[in-house]
GUDREN-385882 format. One record per residue (C-alpha): chain; x, y, z; residue number from 1; residue in three letters. Coordinates in steps of 0.1 Angstrom, whole numbers. Layout:
<chain:A | east:X | north:Y | up:Z | n:NUM | res:ALA> $
...
//
This chain:
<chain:A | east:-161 | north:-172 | up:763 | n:1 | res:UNK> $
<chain:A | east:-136 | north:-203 | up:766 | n:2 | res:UNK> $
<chain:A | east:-102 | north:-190 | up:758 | n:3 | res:UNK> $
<chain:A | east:-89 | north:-219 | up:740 | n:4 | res:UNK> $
<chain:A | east:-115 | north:-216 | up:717 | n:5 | res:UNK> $
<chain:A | east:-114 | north:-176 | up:716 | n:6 | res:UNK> $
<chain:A | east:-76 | north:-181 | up:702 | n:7 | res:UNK> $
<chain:A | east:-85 | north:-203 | up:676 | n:8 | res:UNK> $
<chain:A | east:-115 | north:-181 | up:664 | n:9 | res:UNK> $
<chain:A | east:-91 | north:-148 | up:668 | n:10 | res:UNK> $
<chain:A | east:-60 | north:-161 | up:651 | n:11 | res:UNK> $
<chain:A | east:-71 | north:-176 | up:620 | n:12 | res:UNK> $
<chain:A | east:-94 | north:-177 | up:594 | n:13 | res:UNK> $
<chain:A | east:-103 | north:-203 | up:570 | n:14 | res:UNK> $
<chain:A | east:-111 | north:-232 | up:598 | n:15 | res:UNK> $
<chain:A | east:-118 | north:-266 | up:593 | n:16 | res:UNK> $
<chain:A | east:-138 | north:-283 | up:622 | n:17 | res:UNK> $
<chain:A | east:-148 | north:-318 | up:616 | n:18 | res:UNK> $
<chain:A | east:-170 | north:-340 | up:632 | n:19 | res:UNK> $
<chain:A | east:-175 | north:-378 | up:643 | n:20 | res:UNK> $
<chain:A | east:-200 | north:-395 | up:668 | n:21 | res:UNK> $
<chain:A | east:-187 | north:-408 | up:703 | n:22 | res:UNK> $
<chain:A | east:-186 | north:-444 | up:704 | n:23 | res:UNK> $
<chain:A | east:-186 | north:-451 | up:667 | n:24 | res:UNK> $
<chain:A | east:-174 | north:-472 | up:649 | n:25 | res:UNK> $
<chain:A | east:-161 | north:-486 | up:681 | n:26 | res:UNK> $
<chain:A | east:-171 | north:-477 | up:713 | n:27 | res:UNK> $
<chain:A | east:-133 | north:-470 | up:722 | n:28 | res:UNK> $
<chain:A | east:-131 | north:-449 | up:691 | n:29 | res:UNK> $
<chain:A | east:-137 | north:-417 | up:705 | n:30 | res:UNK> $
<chain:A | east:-104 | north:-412 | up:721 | n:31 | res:UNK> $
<chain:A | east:-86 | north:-430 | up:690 | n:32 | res:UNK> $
<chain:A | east:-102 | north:-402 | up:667 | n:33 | res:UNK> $
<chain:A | east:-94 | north:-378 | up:683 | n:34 | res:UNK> $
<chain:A | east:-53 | north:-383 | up:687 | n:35 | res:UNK> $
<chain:A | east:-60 | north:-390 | up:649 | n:36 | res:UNK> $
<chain:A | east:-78 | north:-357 | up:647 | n:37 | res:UNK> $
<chain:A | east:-52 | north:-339 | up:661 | n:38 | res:UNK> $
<chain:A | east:-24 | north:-348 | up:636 | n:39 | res:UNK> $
<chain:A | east:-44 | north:-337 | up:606 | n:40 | res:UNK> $
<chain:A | east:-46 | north:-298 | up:589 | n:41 | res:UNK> $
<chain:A | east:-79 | north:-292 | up:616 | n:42 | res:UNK> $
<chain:A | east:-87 | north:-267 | up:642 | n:43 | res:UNK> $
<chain:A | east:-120 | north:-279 | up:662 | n:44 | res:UNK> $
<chain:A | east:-130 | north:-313 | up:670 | n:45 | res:UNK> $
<chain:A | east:-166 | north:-315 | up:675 | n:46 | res:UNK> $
<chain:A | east:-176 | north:-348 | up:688 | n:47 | res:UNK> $
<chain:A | east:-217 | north:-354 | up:687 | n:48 | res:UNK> $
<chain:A | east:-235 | north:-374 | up:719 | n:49 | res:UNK> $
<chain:A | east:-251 | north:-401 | up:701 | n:50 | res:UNK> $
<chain:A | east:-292 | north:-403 | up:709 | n:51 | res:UNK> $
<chain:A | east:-319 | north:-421 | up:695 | n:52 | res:UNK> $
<chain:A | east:-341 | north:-396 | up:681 | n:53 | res:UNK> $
<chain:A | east:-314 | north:-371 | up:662 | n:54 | res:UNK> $
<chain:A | east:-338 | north:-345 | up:647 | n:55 | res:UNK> $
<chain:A | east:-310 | north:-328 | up:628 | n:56 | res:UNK> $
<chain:A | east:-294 | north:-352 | up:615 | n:57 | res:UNK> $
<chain:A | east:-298 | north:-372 | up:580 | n:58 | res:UNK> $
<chain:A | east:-291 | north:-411 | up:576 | n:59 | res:UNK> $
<chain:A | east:-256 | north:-411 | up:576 | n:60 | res:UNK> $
<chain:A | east:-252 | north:-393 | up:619 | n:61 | res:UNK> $
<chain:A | east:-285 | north:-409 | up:625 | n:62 | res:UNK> $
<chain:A | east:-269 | north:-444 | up:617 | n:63 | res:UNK> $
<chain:A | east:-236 | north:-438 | up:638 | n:64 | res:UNK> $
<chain:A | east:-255 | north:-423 | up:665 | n:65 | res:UNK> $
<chain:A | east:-278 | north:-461 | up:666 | n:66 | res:UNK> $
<chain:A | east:-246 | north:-481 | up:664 | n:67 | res:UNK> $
<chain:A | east:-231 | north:-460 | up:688 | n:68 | res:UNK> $
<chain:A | east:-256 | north:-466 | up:709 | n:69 | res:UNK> $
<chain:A | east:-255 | north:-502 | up:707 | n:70 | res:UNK> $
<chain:A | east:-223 | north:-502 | up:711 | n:71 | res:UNK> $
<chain:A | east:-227 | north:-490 | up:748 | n:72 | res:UNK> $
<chain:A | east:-222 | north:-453 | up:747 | n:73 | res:UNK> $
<chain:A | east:-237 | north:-430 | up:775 | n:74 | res:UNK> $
<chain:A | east:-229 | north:-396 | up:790 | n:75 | res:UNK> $
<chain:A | east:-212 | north:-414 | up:819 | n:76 | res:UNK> $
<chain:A | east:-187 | north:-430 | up:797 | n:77 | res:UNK> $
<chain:A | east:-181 | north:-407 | up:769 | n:78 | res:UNK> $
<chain:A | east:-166 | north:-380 | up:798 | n:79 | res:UNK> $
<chain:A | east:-140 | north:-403 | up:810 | n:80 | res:UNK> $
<chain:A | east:-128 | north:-410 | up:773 | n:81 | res:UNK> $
<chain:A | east:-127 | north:-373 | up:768 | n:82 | res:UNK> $
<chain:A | east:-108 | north:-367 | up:799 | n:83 | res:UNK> $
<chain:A | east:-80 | north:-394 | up:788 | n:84 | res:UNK> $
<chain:A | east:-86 | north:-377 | up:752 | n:85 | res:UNK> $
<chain:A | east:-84 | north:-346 | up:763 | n:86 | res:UNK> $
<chain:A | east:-44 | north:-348 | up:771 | n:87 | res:UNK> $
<chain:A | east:-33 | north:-359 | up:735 | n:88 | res:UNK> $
<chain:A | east:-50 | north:-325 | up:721 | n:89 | res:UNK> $
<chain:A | east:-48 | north:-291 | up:722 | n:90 | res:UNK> $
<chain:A | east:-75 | north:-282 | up:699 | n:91 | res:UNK> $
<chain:A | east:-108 | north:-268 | up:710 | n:92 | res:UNK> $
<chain:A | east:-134 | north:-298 | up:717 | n:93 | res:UNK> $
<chain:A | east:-171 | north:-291 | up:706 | n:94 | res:UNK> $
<chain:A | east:-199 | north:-317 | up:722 | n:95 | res:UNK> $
<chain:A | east:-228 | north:-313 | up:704 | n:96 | res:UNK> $
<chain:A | east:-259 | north:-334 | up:712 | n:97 | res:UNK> $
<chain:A | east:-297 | north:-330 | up:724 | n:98 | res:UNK> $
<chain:A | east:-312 | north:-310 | up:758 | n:99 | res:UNK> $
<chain:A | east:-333 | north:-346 | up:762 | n:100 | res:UNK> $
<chain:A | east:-300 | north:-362 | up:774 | n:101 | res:UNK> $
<chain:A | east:-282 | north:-333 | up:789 | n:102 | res:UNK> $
<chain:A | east:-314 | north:-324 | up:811 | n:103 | res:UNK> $
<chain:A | east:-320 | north:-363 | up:819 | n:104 | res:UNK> $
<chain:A | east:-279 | north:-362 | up:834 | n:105 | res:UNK> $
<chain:A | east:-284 | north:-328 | up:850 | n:106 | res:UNK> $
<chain:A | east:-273 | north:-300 | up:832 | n:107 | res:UNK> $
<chain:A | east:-250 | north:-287 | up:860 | n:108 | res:UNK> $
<chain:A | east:-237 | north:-318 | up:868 | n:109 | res:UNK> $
<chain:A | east:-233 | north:-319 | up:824 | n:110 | res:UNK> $
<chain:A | east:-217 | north:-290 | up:822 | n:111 | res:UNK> $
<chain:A | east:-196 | north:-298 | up:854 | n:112 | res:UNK> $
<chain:A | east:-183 | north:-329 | up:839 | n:113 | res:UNK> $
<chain:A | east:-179 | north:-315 | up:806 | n:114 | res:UNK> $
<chain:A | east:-157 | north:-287 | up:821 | n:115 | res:UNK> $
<chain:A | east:-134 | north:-315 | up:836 | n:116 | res:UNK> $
<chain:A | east:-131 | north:-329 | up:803 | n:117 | res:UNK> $
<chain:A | east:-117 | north:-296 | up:788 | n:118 | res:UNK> $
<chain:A | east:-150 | north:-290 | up:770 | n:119 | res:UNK> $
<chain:A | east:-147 | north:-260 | up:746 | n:120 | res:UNK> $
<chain:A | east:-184 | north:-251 | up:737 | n:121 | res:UNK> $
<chain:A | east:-218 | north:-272 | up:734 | n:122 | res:UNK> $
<chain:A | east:-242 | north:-275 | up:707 | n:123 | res:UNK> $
<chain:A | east:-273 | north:-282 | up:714 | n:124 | res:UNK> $
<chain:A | east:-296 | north:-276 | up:683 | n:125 | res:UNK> $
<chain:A | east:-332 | north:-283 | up:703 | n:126 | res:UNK> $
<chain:A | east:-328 | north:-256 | up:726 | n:127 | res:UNK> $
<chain:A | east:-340 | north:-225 | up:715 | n:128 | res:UNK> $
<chain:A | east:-320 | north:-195 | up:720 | n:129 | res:UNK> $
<chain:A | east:-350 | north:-178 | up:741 | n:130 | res:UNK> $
<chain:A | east:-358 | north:-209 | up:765 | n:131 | res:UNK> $
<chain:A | east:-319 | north:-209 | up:771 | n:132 | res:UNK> $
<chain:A | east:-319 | north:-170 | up:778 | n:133 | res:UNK> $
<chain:A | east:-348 | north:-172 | up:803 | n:134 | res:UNK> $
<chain:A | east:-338 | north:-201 | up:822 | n:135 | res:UNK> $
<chain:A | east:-300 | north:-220 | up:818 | n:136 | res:UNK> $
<chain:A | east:-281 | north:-188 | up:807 | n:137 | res:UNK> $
<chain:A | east:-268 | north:-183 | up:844 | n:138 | res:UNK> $
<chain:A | east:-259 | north:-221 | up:842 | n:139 | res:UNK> $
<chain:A | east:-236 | north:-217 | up:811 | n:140 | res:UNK> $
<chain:A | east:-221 | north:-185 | up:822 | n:141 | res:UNK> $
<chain:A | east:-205 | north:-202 | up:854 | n:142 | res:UNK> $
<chain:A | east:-194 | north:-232 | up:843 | n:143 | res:UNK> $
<chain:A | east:-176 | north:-212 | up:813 | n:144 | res:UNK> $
<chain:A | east:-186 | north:-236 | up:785 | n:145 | res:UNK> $
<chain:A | east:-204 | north:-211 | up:755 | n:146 | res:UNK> $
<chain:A | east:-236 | north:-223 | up:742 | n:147 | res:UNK> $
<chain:A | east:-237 | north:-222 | up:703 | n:148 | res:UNK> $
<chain:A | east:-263 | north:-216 | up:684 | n:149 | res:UNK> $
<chain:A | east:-277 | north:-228 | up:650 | n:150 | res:UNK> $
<chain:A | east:-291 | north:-200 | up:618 | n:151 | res:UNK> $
<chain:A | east:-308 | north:-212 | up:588 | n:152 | res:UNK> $
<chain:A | east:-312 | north:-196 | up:554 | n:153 | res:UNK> $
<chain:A | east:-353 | north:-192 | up:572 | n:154 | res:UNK> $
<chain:A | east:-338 | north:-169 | up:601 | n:155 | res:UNK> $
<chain:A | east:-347 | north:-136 | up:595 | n:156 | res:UNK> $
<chain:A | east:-325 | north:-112 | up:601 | n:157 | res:UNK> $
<chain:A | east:-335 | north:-100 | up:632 | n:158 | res:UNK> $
<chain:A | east:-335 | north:-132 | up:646 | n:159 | res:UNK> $
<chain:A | east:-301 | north:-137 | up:640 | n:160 | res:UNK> $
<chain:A | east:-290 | north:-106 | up:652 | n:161 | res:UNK> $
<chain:A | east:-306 | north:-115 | up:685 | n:162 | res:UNK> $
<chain:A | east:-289 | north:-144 | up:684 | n:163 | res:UNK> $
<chain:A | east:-255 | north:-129 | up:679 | n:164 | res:UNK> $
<chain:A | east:-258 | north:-108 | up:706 | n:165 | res:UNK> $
<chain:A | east:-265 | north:-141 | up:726 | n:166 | res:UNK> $
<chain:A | east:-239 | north:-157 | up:720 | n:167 | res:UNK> $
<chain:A | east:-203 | north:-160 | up:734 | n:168 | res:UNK> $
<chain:A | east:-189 | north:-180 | up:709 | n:169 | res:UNK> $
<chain:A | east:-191 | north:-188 | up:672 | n:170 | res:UNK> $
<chain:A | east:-227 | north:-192 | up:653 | n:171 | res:UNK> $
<chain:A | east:-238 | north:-225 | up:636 | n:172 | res:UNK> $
<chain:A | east:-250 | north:-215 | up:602 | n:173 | res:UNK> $
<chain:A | east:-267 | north:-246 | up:587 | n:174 | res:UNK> $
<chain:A | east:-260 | north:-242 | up:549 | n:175 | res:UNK> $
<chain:A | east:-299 | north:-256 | up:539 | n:176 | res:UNK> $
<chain:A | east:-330 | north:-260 | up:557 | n:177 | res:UNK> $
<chain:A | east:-320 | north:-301 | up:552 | n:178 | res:UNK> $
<chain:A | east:-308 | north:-325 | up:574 | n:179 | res:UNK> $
<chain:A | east:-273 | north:-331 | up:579 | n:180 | res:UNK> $
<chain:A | east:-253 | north:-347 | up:547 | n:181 | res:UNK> $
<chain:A | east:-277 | north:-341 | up:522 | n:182 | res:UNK> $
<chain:A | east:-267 | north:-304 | up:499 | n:183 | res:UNK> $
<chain:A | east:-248 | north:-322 | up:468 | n:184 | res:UNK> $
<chain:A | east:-238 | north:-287 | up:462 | n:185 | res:UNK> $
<chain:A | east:-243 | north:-248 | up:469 | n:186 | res:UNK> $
<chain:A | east:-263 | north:-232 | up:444 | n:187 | res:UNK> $
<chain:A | east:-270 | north:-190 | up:441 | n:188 | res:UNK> $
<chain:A | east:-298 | north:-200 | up:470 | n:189 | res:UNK> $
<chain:A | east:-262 | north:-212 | up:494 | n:190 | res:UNK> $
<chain:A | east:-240 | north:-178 | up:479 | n:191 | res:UNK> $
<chain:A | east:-271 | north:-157 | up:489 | n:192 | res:UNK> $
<chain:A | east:-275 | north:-169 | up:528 | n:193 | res:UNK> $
<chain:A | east:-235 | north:-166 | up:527 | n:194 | res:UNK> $
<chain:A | east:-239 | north:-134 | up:514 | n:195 | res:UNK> $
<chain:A | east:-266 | north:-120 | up:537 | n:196 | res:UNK> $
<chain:A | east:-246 | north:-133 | up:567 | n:197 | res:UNK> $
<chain:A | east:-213 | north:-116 | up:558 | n:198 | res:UNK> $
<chain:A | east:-234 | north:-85 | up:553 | n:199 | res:UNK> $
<chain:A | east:-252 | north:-86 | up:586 | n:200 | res:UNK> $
<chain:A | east:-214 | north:-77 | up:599 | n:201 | res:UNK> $
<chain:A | east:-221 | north:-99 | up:631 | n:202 | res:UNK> $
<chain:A | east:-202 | north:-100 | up:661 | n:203 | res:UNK> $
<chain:A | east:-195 | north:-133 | up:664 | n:204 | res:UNK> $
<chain:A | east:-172 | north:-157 | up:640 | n:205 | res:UNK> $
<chain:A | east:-194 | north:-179 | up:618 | n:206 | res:UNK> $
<chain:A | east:-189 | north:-216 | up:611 | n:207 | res:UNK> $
<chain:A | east:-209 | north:-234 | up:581 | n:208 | res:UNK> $
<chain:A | east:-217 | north:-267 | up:585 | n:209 | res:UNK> $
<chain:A | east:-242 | north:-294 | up:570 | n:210 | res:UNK> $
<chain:A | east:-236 | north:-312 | up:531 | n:211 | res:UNK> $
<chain:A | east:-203 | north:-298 | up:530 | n:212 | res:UNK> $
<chain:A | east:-180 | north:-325 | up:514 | n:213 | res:UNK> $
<chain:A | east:-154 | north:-310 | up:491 | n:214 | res:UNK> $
<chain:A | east:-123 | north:-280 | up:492 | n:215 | res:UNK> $
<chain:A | east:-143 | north:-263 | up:461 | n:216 | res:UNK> $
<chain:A | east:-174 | north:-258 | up:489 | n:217 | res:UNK> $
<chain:A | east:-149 | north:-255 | up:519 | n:218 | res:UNK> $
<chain:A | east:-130 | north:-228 | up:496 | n:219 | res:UNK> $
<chain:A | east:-165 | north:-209 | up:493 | n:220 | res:UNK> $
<chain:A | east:-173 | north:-208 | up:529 | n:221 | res:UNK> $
<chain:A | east:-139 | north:-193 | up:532 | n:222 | res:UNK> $
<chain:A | east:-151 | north:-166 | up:513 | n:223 | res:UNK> $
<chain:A | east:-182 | north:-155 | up:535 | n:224 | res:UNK> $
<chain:A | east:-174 | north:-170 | up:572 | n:225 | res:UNK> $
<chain:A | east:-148 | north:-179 | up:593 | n:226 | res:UNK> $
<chain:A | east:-150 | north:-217 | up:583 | n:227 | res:UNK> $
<chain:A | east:-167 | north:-250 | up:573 | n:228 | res:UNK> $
<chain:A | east:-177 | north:-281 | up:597 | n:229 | res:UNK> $
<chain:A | east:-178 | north:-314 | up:581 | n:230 | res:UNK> $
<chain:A | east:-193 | north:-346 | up:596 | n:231 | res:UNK> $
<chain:A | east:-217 | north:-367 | up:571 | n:232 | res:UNK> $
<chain:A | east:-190 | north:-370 | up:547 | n:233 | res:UNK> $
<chain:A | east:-159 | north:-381 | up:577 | n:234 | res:UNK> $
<chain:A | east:-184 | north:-404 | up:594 | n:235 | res:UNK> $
<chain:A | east:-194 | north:-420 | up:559 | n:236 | res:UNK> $
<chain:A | east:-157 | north:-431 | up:553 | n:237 | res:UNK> $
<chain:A | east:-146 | north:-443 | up:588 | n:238 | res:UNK> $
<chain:A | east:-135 | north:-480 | up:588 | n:239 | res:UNK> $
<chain:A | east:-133 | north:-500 | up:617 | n:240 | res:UNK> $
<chain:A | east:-114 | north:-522 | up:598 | n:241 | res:UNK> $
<chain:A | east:-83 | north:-500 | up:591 | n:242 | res:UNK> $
<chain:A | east:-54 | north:-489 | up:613 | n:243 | res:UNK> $
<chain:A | east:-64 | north:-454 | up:615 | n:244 | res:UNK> $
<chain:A | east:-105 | north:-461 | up:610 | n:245 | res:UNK> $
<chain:A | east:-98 | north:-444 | up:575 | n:246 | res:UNK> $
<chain:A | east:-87 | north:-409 | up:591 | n:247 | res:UNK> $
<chain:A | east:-55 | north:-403 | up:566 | n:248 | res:UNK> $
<chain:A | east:-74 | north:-416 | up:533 | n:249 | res:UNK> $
<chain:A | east:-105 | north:-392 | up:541 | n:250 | res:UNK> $
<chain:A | east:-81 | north:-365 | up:541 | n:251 | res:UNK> $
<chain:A | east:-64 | north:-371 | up:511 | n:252 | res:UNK> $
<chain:A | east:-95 | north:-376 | up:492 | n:253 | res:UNK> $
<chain:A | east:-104 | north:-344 | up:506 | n:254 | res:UNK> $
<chain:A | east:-81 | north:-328 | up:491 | n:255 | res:UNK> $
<chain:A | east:-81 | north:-337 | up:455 | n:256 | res:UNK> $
<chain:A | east:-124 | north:-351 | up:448 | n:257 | res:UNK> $
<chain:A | east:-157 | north:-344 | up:466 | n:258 | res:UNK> $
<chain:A | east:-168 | north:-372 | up:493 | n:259 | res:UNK> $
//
């Protein structure tokens, strides 16, 4: 597993990861965000690849990821912003995109590159855990960059303790069967996935990610998992026009009303 990410997952709990899209709202904002990133109360930056066709992703990542996009951003260019960006930070950096791309650059050569850019861990939510196992396992291994992996409230529990054994790294626990930026709220159907995770005692850290926009639901995943992931809600408020692209205001709405 990638040590810089192993400390973070060892030494704390209650973790805040957020994420943004490479390339929007500017296509030089990826390295701007992150430097912002790293001044704020956070302890993973997760930056997505933007693609056309984001199956997991609601309106709000599905938008950035078609500005981004026509803003100019590819695989070739979004490494050499996160090499530059990669010396103002010391957090762990999270790619997460589609295998489309990846296998289109060359994996290798991806994870290669990726691994010159101080890459912490990929996500890569089209990729399922058995096709990885049978053929690109070897591929992650080597090039020391963990492949995480994505549970639903629909996994059983077997499947997710297959999947913990697996992994190397932390697991993506989607808080809905929804896309991305759509749960207004947990309800006892959220508490009870929580629930059933924490009592699966798994391995592996768990992260909670999708609809979460508020400390009262950040507060609850503390409860259950090791931390919350927040992107719909950070990419909704990012202003081009502002200084900082909005970063300090999200922050401080974050902590006092929902997004």
């Amino acid at each position: 597993m990638n040590e810089l990410l192993q400390q973070t997952l060892n030494n704390k709990n209650g973790l805040l990861a957020i994420y943004f899209t490479a390339g929007y709202p500017r296509l030089e904002s990826t390295e701007t965000l992150i430097q912002l990133l790293d001044k704020q109360p956070i302890d993973i930056i997760e930056i997505g690849i933007p693609f056309s066709d984001p199956l997991a992703d609601g309106p709000v990542i599905q938008e950035s990821s078609r500005k981004a996009l026509q803003n100019g951003m590819n695989l070739k260019l979004l490494f050499s912003q996160l090499k530059q960006a990669r010396k103002h930070t010391r957090k762990p950096l999270i790619l997460m995109g589609y295998f489309n791309p990846v296998l289109q650059f060359g994996l290798e050569k991806f994870l290669h590159e990726a691994k010159k850019c101080g890459i912490n861990g990929l996500i890569l939510p089209d990729l399922p855990p058995e096709i990885y196992e049978r053929h690109y396992r070897k591929q992650f291994t080597d090039s020391g960059i963990p492949l995480i992996f994505l549970v639903s409230p629909q996994s059983s529990d077997e499947r997710i303790h297959y999947i913990d054994k697996l992994s190397s790294s932390f697991i993506y626990a989607v808080s809905s069967a929804s896309t991305t930026g759509s749960t207004k709220g947990f309800d006892t159907g959220h508490l009870a996935f929580f629930k059933r995770l924490q009592s699966l005692h798994l391995k592996q850290a768990v992260m909670v990610g999708f609809g979460i926009n508020s400390q009262e639901q950040i507060a609850t995943i503390q409860q259950f998992a090791k931390g919350a992931i927040i992107g719909s809600a950070f990419i909704r408020q990012l202003d081009e026009k502002k200084a900082d692209l909005g970063v300090s205001e999200f922050f401080n709405n974050l902590k006092n009303k929902p997004l």
